[in-house]
DRENDO-1510 file (C-alpha; in Angstrom, 1 decimal, always signed):
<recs>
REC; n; res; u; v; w
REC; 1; UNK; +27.8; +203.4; +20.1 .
REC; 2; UNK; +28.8; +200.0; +18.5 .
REC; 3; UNK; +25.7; +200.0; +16.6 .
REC; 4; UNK; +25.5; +203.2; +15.8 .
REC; 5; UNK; +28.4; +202.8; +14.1 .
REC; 6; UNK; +27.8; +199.5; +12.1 .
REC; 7; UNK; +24.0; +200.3; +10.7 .
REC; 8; UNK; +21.5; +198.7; +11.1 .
REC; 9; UNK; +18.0; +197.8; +8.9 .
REC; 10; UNK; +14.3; +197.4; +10.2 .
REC; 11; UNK; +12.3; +194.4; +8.5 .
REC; 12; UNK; +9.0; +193.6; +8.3 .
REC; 13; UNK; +9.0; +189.9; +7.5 .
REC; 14; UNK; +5.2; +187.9; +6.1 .
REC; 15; UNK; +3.7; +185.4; +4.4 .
REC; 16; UNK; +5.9; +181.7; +3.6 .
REC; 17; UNK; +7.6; +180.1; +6.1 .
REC; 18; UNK; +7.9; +182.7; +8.3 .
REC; 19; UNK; +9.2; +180.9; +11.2 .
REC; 20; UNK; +11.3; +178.5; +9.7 .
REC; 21; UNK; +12.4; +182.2; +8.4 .
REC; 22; UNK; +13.3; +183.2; +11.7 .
REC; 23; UNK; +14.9; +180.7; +13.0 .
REC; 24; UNK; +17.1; +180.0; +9.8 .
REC; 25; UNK; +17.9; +183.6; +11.1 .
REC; 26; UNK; +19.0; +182.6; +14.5 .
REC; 27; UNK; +20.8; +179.3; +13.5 .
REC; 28; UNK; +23.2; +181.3; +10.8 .
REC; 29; UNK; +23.9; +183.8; +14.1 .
REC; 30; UNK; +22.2; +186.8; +12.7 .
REC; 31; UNK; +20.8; +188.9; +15.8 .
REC; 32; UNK; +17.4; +190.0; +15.4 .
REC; 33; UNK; +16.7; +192.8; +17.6 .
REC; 34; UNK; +13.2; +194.4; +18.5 .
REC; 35; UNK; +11.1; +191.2; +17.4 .
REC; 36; UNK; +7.1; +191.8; +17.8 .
REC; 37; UNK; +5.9; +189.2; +15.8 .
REC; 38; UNK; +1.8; +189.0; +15.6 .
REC; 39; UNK; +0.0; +186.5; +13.2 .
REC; 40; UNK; +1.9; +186.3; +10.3 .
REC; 41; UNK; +3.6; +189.5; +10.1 .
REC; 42; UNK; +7.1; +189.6; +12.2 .
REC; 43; UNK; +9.0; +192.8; +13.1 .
REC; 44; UNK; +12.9; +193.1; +13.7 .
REC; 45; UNK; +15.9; +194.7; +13.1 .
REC; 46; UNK; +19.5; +193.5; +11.8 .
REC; 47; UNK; +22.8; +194.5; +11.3 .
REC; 48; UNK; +23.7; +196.0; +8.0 .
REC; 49; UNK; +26.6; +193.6; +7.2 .
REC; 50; UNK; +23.6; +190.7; +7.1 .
REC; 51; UNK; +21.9; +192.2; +4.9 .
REC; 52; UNK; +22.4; +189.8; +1.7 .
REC; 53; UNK; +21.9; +186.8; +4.0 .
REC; 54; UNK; +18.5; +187.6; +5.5 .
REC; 55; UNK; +17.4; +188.3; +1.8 .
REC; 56; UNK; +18.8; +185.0; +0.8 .
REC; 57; UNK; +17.2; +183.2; +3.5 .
REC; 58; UNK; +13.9; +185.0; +2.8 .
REC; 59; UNK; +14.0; +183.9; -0.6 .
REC; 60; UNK; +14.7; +180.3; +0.5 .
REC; 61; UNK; +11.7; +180.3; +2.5 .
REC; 62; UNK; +9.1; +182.4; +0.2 .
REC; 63; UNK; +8.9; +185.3; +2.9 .
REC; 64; UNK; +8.3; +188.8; +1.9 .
REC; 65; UNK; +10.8; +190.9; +2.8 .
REC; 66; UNK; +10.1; +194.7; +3.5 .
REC; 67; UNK; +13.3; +196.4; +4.4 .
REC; 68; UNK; +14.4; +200.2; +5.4 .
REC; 69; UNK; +17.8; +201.7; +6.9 .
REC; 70; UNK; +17.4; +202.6; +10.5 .
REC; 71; UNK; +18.5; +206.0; +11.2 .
REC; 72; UNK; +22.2; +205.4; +12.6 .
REC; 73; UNK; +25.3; +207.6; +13.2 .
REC; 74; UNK; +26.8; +205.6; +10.5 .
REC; 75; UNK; +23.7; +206.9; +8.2 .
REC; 76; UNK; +24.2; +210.3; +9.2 .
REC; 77; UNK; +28.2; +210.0; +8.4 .
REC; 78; UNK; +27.1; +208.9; +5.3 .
REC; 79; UNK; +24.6; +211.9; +4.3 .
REC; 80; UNK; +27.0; +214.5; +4.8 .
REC; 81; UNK; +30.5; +212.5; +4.1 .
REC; 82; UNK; +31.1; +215.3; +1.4 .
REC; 83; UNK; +30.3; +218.3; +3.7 .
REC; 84; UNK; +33.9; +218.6; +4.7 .
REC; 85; UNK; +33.8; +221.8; +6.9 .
REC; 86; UNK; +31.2; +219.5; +9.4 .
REC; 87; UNK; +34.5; +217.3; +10.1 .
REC; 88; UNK; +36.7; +219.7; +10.3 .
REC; 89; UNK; +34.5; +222.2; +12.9 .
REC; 90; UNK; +34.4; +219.2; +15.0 .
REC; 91; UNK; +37.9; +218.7; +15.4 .
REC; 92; UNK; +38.4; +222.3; +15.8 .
REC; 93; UNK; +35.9; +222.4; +18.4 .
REC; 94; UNK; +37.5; +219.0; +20.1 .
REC; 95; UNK; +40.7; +221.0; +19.7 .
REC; 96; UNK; +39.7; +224.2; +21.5 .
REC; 97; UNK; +38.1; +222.3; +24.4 .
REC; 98; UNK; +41.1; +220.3; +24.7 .
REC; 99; UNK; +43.3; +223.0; +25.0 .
REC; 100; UNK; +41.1; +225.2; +27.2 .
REC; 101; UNK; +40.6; +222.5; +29.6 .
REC; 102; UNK; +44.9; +222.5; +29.9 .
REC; 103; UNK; +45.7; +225.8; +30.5 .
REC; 104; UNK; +45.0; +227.8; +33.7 .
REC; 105; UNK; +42.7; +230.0; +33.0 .
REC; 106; UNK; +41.6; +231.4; +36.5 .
REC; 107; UNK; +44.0; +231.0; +39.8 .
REC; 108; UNK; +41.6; +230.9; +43.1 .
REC; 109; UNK; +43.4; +231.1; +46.6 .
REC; 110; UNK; +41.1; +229.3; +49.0 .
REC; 111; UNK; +41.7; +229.4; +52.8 .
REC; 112; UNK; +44.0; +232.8; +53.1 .
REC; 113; UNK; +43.7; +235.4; +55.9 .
REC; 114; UNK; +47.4; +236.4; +56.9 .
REC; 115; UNK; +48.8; +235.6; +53.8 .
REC; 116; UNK; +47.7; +237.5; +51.0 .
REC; 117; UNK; +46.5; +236.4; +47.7 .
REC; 118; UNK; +49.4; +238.4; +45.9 .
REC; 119; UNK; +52.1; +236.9; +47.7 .
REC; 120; UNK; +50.9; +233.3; +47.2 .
REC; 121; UNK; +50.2; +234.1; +43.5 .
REC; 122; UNK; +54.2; +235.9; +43.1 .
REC; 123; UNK; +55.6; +232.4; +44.5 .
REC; 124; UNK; +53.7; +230.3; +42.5 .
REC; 125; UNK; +54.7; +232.6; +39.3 .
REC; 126; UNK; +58.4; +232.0; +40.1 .
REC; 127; UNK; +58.2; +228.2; +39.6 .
REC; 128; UNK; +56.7; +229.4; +36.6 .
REC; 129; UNK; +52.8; +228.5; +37.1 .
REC; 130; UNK; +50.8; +231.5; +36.0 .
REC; 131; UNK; +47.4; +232.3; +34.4 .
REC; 132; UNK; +48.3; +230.7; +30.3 .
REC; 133; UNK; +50.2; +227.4; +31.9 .
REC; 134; UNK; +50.1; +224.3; +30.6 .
REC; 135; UNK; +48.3; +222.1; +33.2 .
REC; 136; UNK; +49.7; +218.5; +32.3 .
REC; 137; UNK; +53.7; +220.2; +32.5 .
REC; 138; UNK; +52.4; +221.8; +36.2 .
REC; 139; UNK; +54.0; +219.7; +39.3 .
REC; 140; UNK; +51.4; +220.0; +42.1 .
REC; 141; UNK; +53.7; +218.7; +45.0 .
REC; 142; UNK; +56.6; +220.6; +43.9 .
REC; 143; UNK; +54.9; +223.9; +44.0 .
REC; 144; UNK; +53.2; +223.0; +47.5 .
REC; 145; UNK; +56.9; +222.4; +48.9 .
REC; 146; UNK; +57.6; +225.9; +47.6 .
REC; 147; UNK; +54.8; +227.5; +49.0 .
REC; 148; UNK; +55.6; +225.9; +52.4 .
REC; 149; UNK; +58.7; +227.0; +52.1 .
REC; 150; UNK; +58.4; +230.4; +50.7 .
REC; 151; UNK; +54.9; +231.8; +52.5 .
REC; 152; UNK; +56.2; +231.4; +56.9 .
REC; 153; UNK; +52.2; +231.7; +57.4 .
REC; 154; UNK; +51.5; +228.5; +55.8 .
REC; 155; UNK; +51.1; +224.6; +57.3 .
REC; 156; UNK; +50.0; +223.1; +54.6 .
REC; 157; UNK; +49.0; +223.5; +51.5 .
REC; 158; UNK; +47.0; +221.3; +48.6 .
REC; 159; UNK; +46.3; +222.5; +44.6 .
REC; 160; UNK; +44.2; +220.8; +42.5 .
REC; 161; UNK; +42.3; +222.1; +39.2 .
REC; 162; UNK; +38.8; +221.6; +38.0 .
REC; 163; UNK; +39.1; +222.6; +34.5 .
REC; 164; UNK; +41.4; +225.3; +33.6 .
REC; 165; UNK; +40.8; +226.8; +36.8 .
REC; 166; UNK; +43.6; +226.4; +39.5 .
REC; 167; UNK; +42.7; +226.1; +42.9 .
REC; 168; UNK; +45.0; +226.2; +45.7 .
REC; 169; UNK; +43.5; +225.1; +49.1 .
REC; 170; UNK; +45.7; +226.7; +51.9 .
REC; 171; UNK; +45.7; +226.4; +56.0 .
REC; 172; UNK; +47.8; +229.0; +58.1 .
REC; 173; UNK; +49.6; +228.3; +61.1 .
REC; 174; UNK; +47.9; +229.2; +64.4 .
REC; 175; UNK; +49.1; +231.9; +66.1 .
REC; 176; UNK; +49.1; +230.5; +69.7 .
REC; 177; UNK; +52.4; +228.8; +69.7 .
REC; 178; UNK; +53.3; +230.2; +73.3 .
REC; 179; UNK; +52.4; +226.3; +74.5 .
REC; 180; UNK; +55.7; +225.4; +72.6 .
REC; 181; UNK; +57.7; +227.2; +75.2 .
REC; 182; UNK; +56.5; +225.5; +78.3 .
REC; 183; UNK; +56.7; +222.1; +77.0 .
REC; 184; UNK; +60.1; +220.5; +76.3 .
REC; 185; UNK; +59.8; +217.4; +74.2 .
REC; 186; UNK; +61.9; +214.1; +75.1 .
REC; 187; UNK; +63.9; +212.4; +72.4 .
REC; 188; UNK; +65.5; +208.8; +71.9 .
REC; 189; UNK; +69.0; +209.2; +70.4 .
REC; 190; UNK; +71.2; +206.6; +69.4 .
REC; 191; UNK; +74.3; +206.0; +72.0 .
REC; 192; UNK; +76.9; +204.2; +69.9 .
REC; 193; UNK; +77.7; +204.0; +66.0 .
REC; 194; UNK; +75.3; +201.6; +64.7 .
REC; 195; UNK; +73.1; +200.2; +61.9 .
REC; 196; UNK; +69.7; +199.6; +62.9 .
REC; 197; UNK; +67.8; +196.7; +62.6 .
REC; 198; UNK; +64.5; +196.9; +64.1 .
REC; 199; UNK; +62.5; +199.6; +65.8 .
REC; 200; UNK; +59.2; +199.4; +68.0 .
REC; 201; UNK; +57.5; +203.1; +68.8 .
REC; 202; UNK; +55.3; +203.6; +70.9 .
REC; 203; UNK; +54.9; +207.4; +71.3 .
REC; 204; UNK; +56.5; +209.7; +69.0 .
REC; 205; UNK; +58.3; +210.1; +65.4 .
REC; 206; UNK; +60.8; +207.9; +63.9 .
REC; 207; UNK; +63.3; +209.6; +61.2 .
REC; 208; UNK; +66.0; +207.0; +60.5 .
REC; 209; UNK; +64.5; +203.6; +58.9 .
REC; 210; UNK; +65.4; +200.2; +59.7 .
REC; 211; UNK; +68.9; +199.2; +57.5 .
REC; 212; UNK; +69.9; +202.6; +58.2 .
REC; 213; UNK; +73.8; +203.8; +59.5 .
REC; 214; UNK; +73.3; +206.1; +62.7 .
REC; 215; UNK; +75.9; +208.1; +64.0 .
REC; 216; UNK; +76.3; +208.3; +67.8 .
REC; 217; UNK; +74.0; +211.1; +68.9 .
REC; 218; UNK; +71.7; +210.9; +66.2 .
REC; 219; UNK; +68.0; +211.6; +66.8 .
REC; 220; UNK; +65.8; +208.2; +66.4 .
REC; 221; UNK; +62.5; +208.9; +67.5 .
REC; 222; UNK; +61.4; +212.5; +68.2 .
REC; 223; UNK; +59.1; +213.9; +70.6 .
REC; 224; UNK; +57.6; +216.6; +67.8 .
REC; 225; UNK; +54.8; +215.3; +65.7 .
REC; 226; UNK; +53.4; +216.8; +63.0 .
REC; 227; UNK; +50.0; +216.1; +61.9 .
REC; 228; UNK; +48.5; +215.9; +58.1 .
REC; 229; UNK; +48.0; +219.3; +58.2 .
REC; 230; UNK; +51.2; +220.4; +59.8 .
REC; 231; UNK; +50.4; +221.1; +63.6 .
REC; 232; UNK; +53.2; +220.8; +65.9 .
REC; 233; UNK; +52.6; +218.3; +68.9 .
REC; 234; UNK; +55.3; +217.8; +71.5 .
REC; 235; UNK; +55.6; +214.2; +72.8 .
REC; 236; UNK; +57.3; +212.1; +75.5 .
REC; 237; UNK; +59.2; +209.5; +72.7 .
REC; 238; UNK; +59.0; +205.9; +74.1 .
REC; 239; UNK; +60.5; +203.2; +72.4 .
REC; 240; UNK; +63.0; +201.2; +71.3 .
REC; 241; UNK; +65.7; +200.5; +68.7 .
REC; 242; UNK; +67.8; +198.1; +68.4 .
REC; 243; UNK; +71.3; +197.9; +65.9 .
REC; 244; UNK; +74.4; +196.3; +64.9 .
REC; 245; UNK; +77.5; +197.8; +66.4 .
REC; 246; UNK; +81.4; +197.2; +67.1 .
REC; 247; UNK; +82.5; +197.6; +70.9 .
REC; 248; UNK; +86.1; +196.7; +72.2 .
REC; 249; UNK; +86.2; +195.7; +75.9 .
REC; 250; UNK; +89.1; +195.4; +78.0 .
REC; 251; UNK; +89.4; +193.2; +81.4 .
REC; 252; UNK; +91.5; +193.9; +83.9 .
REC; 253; UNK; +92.9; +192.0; +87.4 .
REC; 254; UNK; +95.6; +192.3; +89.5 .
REC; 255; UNK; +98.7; +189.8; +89.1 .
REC; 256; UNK; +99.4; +187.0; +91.2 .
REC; 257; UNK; +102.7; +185.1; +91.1 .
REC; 258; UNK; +102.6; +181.1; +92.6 .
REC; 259; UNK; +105.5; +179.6; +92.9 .
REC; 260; UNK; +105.8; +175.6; +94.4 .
REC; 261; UNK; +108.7; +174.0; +96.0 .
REC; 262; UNK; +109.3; +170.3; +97.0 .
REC; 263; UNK; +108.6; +169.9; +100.7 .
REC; 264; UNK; +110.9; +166.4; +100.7 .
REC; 265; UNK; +107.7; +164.4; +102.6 .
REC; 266; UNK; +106.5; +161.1; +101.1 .
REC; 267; UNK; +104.3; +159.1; +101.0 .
REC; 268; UNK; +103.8; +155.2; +100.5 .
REC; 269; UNK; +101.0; +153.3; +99.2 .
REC; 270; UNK; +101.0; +149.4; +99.1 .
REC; 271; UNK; +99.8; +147.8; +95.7 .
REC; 272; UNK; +96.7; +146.1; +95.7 .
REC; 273; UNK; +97.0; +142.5; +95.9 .
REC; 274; UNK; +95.6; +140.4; +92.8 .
</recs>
């Protein structure tokens, strides 16, 4: 594109010095590109803006010099610079693609079979995401909370465009949830006030992190996973988690009274002789 932009000129170079021509050429940094040289005719091509020193050079060195424009983007600019409506259809057309490539056109509902098309559509128009939207101004993981949230039938949910055409990927719930009921899943709760300061799981789901302030009671690490997709798996939690907290402990004994009293005995001890 960079050369198509700059211009370029093809030479056909003979007679003189033709290769102390050439490499004049390469020691004043002018790129010769396309060189065929064969007896003492030499082929190439240059950039425009060296176009006064490779005639220069030529002359120094008594080369003929035979030299057309190569057909460019900057030549074609040039031709029709005064055909003003070319510009202007251009940017017109760079316009309309732009904007057509930012608005929802089309709204496809992929994965559906409980849920219907209309309903997933009505709660995805009331966060204001209809067929004329801007696409930039849409927030994708907003509306896929909302559709969660909204739709019961849904687990999870993912929208993406391609184009202007909005395409929301959905995956219902399955309907055998009977399994639930038969399995209770264990939890790890917290038994005093505390602020937690390092975890280790080993099966299950934490919710509080570490630096957290846990109340007693509080569920730590829950026995319901859910998956990427939103399947519900119950679990036997195993873990631990430890945590900073205050405890006042009292110690108790029964009282003892001692008292002494003189007996009167005594008792002598001679001194040690020096």
């Amino acid at each position: 594109m960079e050369r198509q932009l700059r211009g370029e000129f093809r030479a056909v170079a003979s007679g003189g010095k033709l290769y102390s021509f050439l490499n004049a050429m390469h020691a004043a940094g002018i790129g010769c590109r396309g060189q065929r040289c064969q007896g003492d005719c030499c082929q190439f091509r240059f950039a425009a803006k060296h176009q006064k020193r490779v005639a220069d050079l030529a002359q120094t060195y008594g080369v003929t010099l035979e030299v057309t424009p190569r057909r460019t983007l900057r030549h074609l600019l040039y031709r029709y610079r005064l055909r003003f409506g070319i510009p202007l259809e251009l940017l017109l057309m760079g316009g309309l693609l732009f904007y057509d490539s930012n608005i929802v056109l089309t709204i496809e509902v992929v994965g559906n079979e409980t849920a219907t098309e209309t309903e997933i559509l009505s709660a995805l128009e009331r966060q204001g995401v209809t067929r004329g939207s801007w696409i930039p101004s849409v927030d994708f993981a907003r509306c896929e909370h909302t559709l969660r949230t909204n739709v019961a039938e849904l687990a999870w949910v993912g929208i993406c465009h391609t184009g202007n055409q909005l395409v929301v990927e959905v995956t219902e719930l399955e309907e055998e949830v009977e399994q639930l009921q038969t399995r209770i899943p264990c939890h790890i709760v917290a038994a005093q006030d505390a602020q937690i300061t390092g975890v280790s799981v080993y099966c299950g789901q934490l919710i509080p992190m570490v630096g957290d302030s846990v109340q007693k009671g509080t569920l730590l690490i829950s026995g319901v996973v859910m998956d990427e997709k939103g399947h519900a798996a119950v679990r036997h939690a195993m873990g631990s988690v430890v945590g900073i907290y205050e405890q006042e402990q009292t110690f108790t004994c029964d009282y003892v009274q001692q008292v002494r009293s003189a007996t009167g005995a005594s008792t002598y001890e001679p001194l040690p002789k020096s």
